[in-house]
C-alpha positions as CSV (number, residue, x, y, z in Angstrom):
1,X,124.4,27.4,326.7
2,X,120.8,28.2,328.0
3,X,120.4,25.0,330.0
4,X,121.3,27.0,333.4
5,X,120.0,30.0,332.6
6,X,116.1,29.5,331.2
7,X,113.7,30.0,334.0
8,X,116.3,31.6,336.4
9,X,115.2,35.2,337.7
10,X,117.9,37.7,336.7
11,X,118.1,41.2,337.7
12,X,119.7,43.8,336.1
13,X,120.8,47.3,336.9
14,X,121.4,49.5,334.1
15,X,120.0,47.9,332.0
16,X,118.8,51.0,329.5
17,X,121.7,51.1,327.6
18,X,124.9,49.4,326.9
19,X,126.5,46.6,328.6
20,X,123.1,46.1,330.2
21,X,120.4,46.2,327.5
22,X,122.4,43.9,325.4
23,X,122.7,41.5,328.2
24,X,118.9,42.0,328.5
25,X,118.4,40.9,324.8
26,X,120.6,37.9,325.7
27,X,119.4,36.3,328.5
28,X,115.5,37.0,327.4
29,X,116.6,34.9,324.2
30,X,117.9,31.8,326.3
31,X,114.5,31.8,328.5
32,X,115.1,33.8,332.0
33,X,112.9,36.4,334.1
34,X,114.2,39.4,334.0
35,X,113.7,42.4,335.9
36,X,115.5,45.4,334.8
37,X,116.5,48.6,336.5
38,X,118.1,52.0,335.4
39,X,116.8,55.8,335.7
40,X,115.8,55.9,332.1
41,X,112.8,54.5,333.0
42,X,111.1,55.9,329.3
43,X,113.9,53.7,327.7
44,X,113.9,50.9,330.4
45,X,109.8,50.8,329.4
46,X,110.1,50.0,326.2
47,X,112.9,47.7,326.3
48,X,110.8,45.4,328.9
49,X,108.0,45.8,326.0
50,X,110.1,44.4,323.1
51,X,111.1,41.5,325.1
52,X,107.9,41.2,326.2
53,X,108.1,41.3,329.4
54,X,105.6,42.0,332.2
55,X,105.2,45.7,332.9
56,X,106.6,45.0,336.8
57,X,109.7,43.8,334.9
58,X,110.8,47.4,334.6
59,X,111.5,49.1,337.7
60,X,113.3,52.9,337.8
61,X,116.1,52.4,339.6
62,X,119.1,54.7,340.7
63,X,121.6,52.6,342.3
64,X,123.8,55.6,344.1
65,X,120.2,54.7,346.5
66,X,120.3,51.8,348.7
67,X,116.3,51.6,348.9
68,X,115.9,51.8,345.5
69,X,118.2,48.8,344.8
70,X,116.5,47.2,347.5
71,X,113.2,48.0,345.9
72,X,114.5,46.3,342.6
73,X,115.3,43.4,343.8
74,X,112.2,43.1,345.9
75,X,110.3,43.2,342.8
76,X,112.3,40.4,341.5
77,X,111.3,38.2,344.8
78,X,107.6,39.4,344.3
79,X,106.9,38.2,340.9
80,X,108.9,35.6,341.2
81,X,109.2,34.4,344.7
82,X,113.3,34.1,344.5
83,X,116.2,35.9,343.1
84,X,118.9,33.8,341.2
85,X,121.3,36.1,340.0
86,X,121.5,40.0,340.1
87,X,124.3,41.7,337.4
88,X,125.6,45.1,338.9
89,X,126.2,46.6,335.6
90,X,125.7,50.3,336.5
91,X,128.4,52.6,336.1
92,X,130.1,55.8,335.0
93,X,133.5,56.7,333.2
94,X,133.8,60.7,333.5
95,X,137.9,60.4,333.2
96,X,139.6,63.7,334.3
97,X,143.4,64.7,335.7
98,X,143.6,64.5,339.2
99,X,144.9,68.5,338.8
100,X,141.4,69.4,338.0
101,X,139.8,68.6,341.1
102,X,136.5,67.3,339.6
103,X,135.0,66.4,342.9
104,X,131.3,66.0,341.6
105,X,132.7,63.9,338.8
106,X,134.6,61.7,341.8
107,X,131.6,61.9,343.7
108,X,129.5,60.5,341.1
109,X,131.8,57.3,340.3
110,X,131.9,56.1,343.9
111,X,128.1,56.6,344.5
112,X,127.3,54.3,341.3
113,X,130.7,52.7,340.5
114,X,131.2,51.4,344.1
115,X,128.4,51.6,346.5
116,X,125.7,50.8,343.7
117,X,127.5,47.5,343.6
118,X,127.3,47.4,347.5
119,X,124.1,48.3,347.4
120,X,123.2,45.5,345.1
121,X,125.0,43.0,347.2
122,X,123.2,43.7,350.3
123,X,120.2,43.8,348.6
124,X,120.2,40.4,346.9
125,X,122.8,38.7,349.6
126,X,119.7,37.7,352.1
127,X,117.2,36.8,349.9
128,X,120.1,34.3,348.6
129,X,121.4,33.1,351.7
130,X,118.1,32.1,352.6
131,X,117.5,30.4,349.1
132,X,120.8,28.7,349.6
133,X,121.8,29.5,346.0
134,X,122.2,32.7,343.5
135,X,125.3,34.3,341.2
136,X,126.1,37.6,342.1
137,X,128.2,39.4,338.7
138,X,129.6,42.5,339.1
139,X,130.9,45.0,336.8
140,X,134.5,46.0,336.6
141,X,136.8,46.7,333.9
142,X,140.4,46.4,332.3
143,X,141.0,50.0,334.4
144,X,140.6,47.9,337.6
145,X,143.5,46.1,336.5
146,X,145.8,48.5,335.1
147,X,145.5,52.3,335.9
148,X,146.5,55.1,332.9
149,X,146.9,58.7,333.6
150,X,143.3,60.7,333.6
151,X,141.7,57.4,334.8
152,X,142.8,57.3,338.8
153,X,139.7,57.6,340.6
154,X,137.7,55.6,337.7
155,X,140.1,52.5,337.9
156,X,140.1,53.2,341.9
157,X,136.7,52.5,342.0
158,X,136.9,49.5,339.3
159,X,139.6,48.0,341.1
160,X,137.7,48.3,344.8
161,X,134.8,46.2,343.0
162,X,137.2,43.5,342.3
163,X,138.4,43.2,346.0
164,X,134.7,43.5,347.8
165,X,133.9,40.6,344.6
166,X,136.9,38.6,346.2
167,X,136.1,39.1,349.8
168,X,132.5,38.4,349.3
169,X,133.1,34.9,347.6
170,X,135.4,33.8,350.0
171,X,131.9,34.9,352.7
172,X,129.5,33.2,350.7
173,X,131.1,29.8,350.4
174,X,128.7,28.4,353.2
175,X,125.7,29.1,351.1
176,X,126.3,28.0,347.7
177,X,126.4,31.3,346.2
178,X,128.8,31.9,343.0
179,X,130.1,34.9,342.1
180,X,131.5,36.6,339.1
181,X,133.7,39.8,338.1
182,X,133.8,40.6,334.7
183,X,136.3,43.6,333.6
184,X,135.9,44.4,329.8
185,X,137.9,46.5,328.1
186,X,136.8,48.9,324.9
187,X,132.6,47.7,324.6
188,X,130.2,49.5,322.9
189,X,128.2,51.4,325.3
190,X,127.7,55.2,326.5
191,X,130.2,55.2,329.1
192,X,132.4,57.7,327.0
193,X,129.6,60.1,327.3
194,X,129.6,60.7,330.7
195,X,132.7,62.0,330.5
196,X,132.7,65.8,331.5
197,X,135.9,67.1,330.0
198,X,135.8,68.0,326.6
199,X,139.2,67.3,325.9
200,X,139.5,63.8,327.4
201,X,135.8,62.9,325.8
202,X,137.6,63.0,322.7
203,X,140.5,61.3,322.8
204,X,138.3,58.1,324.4
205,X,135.7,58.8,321.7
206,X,138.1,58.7,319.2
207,X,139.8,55.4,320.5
208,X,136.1,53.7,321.5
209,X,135.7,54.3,317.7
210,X,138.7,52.8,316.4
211,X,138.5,49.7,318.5
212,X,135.8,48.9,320.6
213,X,133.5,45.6,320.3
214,X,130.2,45.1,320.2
215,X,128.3,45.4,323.8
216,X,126.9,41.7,322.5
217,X,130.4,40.6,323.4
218,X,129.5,41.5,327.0
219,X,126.4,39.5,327.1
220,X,128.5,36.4,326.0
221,X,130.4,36.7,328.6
222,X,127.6,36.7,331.4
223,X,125.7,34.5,329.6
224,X,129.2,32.1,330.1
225,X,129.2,32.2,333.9
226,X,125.5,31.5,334.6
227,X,125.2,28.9,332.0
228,X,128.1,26.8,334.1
229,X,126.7,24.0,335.9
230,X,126.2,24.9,339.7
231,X,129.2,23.6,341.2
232,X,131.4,25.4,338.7
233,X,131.7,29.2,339.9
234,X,133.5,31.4,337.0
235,X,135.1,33.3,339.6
236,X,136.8,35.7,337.2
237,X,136.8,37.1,333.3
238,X,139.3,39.7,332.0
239,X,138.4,40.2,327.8
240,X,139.2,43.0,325.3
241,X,139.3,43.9,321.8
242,X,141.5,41.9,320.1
243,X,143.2,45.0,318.5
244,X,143.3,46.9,322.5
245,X,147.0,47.2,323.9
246,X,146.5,48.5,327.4
């Protein structure tokens, strides 16, 4: 599987925890450049250090902020001179009623959930059209497909990521650039943590416990679409726990 992925420069946001340190641990094994962003930047540090990777490779990186995006993938271009594929894993899951009016908490999802993946796009888009090539993968989830009560604005934003994904392969056709969505369901990762609400936190706790896969699972799956030869463009991948009904 690493034949179209060793040597290509691969950024990734989020990439502290998660979906996005396991796909770190994954694509370092099958030979690409990585450059890494997230807030953490203590954990973000010492990730880049155990896959032995240059100390530019980590770069604290808040995607809600264009110019920090854009920074990230600048550094990409500067230590590498060209940017292959970025993965815009960041995001947040703090679920809530819509009765309880938990405007920071809606605020918060389409700063990261939305525009971070904007922001990701734009920063990576002109560096690629000029390259001619690149793979951009973004995040969404099972909740872009199929909205449950407590998850409105959450699967709102999910589902938005699939239709900018859409519109923006049908733009890029002209310049050889694939792209991706990839909409897990129940992963191993700290998404359950950012949920606010005591009450709700525990019932997706509870059920991330009973049946969520390994954040390795994840990786496979990006690891899947790059690894295609270059005229094959995984446009789409919808997976879940085996044992996952909704």
């Amino acid at each position: 599987m690493s034949q179209n992925i060793d040597g290509k420069v691969i950024v990734i946001t989020g990439a502290s925890s998660g979906l996005g340190e396991a796909t770190a641990r994954h694509l370092a094994a099958e030979g690409a450049k990585l450059i890494l962003g997230a807030r953490r930047f203590d954990r973000l540090q010492a990730l880049a250090g155990e896959l032995n990777l240059p100390p530019e490779a980590a770069v604290q990186t808040d995607v809600a902020d264009c110019e920090q995006v854009k920074r990230l993938v600048d550094a990409a271009v500067a230590a590498h001179g060209r940017v292959d594929v970025i993965i815009n894993n960041a995001g947040l899951m703090p679920h809530s009623p819509l009765e309880r009016g938990k405007v920071d908490d809606w605020d918060r999802m389409i700063d990261v959930n939305l525009k971070g993946v904007l922001y990701g796009i734009a920063a990576a888009l002109p560096y690629m059209k000029e390259q001619k090539s690149g793979h951009i993968i973004n995040v969404s989830s099972v909740a872009g497909h199929k909205v449950r009560p407590g998850s409105a604005v959450y699967a709102a934003t999910k589902a938005a990521v699939r239709m900018l994904s859409e519109g923006l392969r049908q733009e890029v056709k002209p310049y050889n650039i694939r792209t991706t969505i990839i909409s897990p369901g129940a992963v191993q990762s700290e998404l359950p943590q950012s949920i606010t609400e005591a009450d709700v936190a525990k019932g997706i706790q509870d059920f991330y416990e009973n049946y969520a896969i390994p954040a390795e699972s994840f990786a496979r799956m990006v690891a899947f679409a790059i690894s295609q030869p270059d005229e094959v463009d995984v446009n789409e991948i919808l997976f879940r726990p085996t044992a996952q009904e909704v």
